[in-house]
N, C-alpha and C positions, 0 to 999 in steps of 0.2 A: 317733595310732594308732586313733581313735575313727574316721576316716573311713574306716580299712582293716578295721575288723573289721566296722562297722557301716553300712554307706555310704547304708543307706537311709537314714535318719537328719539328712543332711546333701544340703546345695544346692552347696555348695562346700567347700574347707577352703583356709586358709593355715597356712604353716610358716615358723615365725621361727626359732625356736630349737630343732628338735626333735631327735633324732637320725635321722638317716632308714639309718644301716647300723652294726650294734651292734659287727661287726668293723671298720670303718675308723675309728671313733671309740675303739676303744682301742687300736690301732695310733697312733693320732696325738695320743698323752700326749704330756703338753711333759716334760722331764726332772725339773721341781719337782714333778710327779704320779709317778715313776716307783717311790716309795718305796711309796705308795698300789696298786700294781696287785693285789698279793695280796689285798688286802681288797675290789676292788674284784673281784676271781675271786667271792671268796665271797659279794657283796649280789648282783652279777649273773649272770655268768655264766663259767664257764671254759673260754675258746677253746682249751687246751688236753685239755681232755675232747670227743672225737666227739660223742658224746650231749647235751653242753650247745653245743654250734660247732651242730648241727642245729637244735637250739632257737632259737636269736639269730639263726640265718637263716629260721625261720619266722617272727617276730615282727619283723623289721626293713622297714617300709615299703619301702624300695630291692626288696626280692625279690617284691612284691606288683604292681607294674606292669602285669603282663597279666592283671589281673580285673580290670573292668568296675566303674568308682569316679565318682564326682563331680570335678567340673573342680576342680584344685589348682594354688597358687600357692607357690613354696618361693623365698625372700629368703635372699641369703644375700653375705656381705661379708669385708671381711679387721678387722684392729685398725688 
């Protein structure tokens, strides 16, 4: 996040394990998380509230694309 908010700052960035879109990342709980989503409303954010679904899209790297950032690298594999 530090490259999207702050880009002077950095020459480049890599992504290992970041979350880069705060909606497809809680779309794609595995079922042994699905007990957790409520809590996980409340630490993060609740995509069933407009006003919090607005927020997770300002803040998720994936929707930051067309500003003007440092060369990035994103890894990314299965299990």
């Amino acid at each position: 996040m530090g490259l999207v908010k702050a880009p002077e700052l950095y020459a480049c960035g890599v992504d290992y394990v970041g979350i880069s879109n705060i909606e497809t990342f809680f779309a794609s709980f595995p079922e042994y998380w699905k007990p957790l989503t409520e809590m996980a409303k409340e630490i993060w954010y609740d995509l069933d509230n407009p006003e919090e679904t607005k927020i997770a899209r300002e803040v998720s790297p994936v929707y930051q694309t067309d500003k003007d950032h440092p060369a990035g690298f994103c890894g990314a594999g299965c299990e």
